[in-house]
VEXDREN-2710 file (C-alpha; in Angstrom, 1 decimal):
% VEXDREN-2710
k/r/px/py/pz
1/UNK/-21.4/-12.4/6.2
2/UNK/-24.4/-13.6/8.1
3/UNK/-24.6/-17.1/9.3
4/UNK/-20.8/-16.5/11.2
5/UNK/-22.0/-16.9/14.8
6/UNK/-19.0/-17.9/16.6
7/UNK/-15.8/-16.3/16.1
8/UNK/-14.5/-16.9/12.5
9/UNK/-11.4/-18.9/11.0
10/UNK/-10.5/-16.3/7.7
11/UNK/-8.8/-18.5/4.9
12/UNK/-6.7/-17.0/1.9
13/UNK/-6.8/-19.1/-1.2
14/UNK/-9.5/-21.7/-0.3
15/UNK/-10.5/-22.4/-3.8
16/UNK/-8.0/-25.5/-4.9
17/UNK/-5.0/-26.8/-3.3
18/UNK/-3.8/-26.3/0.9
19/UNK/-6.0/-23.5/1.2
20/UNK/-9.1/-25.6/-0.2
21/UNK/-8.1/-28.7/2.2
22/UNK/-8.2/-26.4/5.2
23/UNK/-11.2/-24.9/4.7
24/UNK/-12.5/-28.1/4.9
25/UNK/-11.1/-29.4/7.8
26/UNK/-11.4/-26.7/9.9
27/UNK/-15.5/-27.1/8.7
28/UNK/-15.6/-30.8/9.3
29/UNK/-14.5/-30.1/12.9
30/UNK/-16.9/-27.3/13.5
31/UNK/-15.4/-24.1/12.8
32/UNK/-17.0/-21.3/11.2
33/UNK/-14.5/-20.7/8.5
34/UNK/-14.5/-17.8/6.0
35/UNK/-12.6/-18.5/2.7
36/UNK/-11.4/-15.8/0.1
37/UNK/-9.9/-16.6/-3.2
38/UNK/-9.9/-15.5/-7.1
39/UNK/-12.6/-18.4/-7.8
40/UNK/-15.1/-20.5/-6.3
41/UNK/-14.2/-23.4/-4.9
42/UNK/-16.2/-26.4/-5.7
43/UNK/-16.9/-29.4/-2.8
44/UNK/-16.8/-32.8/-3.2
45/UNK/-20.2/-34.6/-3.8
46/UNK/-19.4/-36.2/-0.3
47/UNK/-18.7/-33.1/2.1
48/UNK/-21.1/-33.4/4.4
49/UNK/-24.1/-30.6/4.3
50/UNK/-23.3/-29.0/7.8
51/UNK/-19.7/-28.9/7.1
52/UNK/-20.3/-26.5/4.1
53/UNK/-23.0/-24.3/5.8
54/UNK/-19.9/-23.4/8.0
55/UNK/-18.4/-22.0/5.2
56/UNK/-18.7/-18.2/3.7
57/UNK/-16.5/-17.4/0.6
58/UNK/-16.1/-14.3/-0.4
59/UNK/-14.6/-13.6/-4.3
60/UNK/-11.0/-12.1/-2.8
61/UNK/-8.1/-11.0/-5.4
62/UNK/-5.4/-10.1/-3.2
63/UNK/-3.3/-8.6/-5.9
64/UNK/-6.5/-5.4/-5.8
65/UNK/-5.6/-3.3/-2.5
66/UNK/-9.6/-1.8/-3.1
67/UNK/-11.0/-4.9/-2.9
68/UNK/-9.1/-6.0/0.1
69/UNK/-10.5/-3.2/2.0
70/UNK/-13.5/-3.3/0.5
71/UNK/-13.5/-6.5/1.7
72/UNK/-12.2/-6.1/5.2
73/UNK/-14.8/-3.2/6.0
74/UNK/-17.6/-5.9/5.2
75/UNK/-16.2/-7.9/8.5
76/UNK/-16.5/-5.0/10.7
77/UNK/-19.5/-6.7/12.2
78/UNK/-17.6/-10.5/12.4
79/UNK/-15.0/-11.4/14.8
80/UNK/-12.2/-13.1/13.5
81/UNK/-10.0/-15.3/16.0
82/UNK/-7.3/-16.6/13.5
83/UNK/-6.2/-16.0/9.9
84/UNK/-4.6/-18.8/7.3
85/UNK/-2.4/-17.3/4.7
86/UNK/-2.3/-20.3/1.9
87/UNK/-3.2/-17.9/-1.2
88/UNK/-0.2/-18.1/-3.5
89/UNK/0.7/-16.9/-7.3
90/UNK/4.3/-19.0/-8.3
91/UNK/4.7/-17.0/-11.6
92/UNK/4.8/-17.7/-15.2
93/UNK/6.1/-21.0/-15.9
94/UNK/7.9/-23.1/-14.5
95/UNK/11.5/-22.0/-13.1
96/UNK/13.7/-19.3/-15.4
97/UNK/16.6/-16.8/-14.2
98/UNK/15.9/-13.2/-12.8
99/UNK/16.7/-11.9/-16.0
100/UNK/14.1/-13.4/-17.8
101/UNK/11.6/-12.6/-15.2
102/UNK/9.7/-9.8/-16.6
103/UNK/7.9/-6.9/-14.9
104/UNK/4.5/-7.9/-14.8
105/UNK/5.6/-11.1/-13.1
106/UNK/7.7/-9.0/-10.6
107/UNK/4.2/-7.3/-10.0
108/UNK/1.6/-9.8/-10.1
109/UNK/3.8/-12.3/-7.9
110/UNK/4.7/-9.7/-5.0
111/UNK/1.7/-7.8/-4.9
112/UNK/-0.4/-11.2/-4.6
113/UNK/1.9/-12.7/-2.3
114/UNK/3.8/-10.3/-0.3
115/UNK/1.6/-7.1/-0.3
116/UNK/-2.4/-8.2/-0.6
117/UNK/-1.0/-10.4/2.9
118/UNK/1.0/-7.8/4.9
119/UNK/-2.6/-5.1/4.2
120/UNK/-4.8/-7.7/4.8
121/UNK/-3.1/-8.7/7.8
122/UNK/-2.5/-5.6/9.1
123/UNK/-6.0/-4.8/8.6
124/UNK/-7.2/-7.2/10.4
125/UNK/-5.3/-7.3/13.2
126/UNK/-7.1/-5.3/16.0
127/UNK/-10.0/-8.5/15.2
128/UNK/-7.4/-10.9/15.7
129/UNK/-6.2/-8.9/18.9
130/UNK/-9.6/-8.4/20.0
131/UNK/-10.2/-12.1/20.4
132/UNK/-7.1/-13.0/21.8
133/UNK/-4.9/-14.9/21.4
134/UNK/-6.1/-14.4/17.8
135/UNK/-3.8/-16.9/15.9
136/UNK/-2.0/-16.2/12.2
137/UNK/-0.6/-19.0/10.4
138/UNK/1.0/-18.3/7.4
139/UNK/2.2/-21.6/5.3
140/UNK/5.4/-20.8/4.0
141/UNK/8.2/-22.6/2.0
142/UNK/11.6/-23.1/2.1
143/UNK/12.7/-20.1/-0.2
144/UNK/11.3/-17.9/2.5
145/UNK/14.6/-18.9/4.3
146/UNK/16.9/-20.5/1.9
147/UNK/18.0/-19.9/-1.3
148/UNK/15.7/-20.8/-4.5
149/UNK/17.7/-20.1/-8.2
150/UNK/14.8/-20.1/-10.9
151/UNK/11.9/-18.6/-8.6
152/UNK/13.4/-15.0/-7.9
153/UNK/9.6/-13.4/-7.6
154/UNK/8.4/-16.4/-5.8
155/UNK/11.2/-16.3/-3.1
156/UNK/11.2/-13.0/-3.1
157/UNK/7.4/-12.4/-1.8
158/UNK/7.7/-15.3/0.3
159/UNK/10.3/-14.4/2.2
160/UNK/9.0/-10.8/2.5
161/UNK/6.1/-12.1/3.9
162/UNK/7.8/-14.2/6.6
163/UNK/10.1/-11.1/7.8
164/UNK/6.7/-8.8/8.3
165/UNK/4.5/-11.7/10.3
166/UNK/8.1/-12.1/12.5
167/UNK/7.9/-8.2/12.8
168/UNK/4.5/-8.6/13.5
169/UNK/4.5/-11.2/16.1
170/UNK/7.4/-9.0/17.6
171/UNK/4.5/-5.9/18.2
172/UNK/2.4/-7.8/20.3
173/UNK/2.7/-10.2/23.4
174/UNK/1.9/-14.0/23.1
175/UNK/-1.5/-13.8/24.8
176/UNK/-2.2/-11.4/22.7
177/UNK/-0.9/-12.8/19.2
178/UNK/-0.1/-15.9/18.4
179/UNK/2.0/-16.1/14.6
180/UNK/3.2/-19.9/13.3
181/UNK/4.9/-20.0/9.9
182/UNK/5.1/-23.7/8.3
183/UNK/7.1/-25.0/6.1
184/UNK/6.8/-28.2/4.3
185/UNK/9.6/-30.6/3.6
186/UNK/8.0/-32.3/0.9
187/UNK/5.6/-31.5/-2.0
188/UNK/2.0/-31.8/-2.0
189/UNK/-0.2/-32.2/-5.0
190/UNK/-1.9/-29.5/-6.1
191/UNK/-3.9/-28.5/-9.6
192/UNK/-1.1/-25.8/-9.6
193/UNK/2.1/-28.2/-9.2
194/UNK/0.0/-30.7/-11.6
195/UNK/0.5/-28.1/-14.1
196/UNK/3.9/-27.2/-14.1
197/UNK/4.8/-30.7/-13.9
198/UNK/5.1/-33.2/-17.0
199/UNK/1.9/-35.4/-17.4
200/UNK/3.4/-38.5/-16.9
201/UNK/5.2/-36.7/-13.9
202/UNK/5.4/-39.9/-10.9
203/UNK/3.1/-38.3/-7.8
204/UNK/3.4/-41.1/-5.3
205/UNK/6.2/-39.2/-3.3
206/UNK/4.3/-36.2/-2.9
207/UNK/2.2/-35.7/0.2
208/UNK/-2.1/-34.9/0.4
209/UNK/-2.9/-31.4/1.4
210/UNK/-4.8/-32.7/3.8
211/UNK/-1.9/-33.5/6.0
212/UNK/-1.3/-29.7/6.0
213/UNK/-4.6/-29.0/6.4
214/UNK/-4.5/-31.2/9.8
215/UNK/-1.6/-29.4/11.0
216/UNK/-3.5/-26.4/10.9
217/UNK/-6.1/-27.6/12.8
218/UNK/-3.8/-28.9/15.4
219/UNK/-2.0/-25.6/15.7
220/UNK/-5.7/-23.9/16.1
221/UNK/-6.8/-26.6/18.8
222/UNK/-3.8/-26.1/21.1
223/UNK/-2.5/-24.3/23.7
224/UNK/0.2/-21.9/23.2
225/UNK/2.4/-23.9/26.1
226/UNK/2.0/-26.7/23.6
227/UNK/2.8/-25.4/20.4
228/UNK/4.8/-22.6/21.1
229/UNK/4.8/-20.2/18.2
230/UNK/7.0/-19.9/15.9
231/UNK/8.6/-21.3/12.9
232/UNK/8.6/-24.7/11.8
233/UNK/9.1/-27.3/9.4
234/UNK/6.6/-29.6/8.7
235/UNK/7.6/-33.6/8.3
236/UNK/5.9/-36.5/6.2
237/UNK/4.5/-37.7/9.3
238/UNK/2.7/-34.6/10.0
239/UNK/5.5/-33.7/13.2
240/UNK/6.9/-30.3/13.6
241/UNK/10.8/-29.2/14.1
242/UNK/11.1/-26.1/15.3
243/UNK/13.4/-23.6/13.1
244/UNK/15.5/-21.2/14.6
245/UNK/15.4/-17.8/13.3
246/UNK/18.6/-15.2/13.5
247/UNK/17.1/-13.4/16.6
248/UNK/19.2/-10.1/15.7
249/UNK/22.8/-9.3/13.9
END
């Protein structure tokens, strides 16, 4: 990992889509941004050079617990100050009924998702901790809170991963650990939404990834008495509303 001076920005699924579009923004405005994914993510002819020496990726599959702590042990000399969870499998298809979602899916879906997050986070959190506030920002969707018919393994991992970062953010103190969950009320256009959709399928009322990408950065550039964290759902415009969790039953 050499070349990461300053404390590093640790990206999940920076090869195409959100994850990509952060990893460049968070280089553009200087951060030293480690990205992980299945495959390599290829910059645009016009990314300036200096932003892409700021980045480091690392060939990541989240769904092979080995490789994440293979993967993690290589960091033991890099200090990490926040980590973006953007890495995401939907499943086969497009949308079908739990009982034609088959086994492997079940697997591939959670284990991606859910379980390659929760061990890489928990992994990593005495680097986080270490640099405090170290910052996790995991970008959700709605079927992490609400229900989703035709995306059982989807909503399922999702939402499994949004009840562990709230059980993680409940472990430590605010200046310790800060943990924002976004979630988008519109679509953006990814390769991964492009294929699932028709190809004559009308994009104009999707949003850039960009727009979350610049949330993110926000959320990294501010202090926690302005951006409280938290939950929140993410407009058009790029403003947050915070969502209010069920604090206990």
């Amino acid at each position: 990992m050499a070349g990461v001076e300053q404390p590093g920005v640790l990206v999940t699924g920076a090869s195409q889509g959100i994850g990509k579009a952060i990893v460049m923004r968070l280089a553009d405005e200087g951060h030293s941004v480690l990205g992980v994914s299945r495959s390599k993510p290829e910059f645009p002819d016009t990314a300036q050079s200096a932003s892409v020496s700021r980045i480091h990726w690392t060939p990541l599959d989240l769904s092979q617990m080995t490789g994440v702590e293979q993967y993690v042990a290589s960091l033991e000399p890099v200090a990490i100050r926040a980590l973006i969870l953007s890495a995401v499998d939907y499943g086969e298809g497009g949308r079908h009924p739990a009982s034609m979602t088959l086994a492997a899916e079940w697997q591939r879906v959670i284990t991606t998702n859910l379980i390659g997050h929760c061990v890489l986070v928990s992994l990593l959190l005495p680097k986080l901790v270490a640099n405090a506030p170290g910052v996790v920002i995991h970008v959700s969707s709605d079927v992490a809170v609400t229900p989703a018919g035709g995306r059982s393994a989807y909503a399922a991992s999702k939402a499994g991963l949004h009840a562990m970062l709230r059980a993680i953010a409940a472990e430590h103190p605010l200046d310790r650990l800060r943990v924002y969950q976004l979630i988008p009320t519109f679509q953006t256009v990814t390769n991964g939404i492009r294929r699932r959709r028709p190809k004559d399928f009308d994009f104009s009322s999707y949003a850039d990834p960009a727009l979350i990408a610049e949330v993110v950065d926000r959320l990294l550039s501010s202090s926690p008495a302005s951006v409280p964290a938290g939950t929140y759902l993410v407009r058009r415009d790029g403003t947050l509303d915070w969502y209010e969790e069920v604090a206990s039953v």
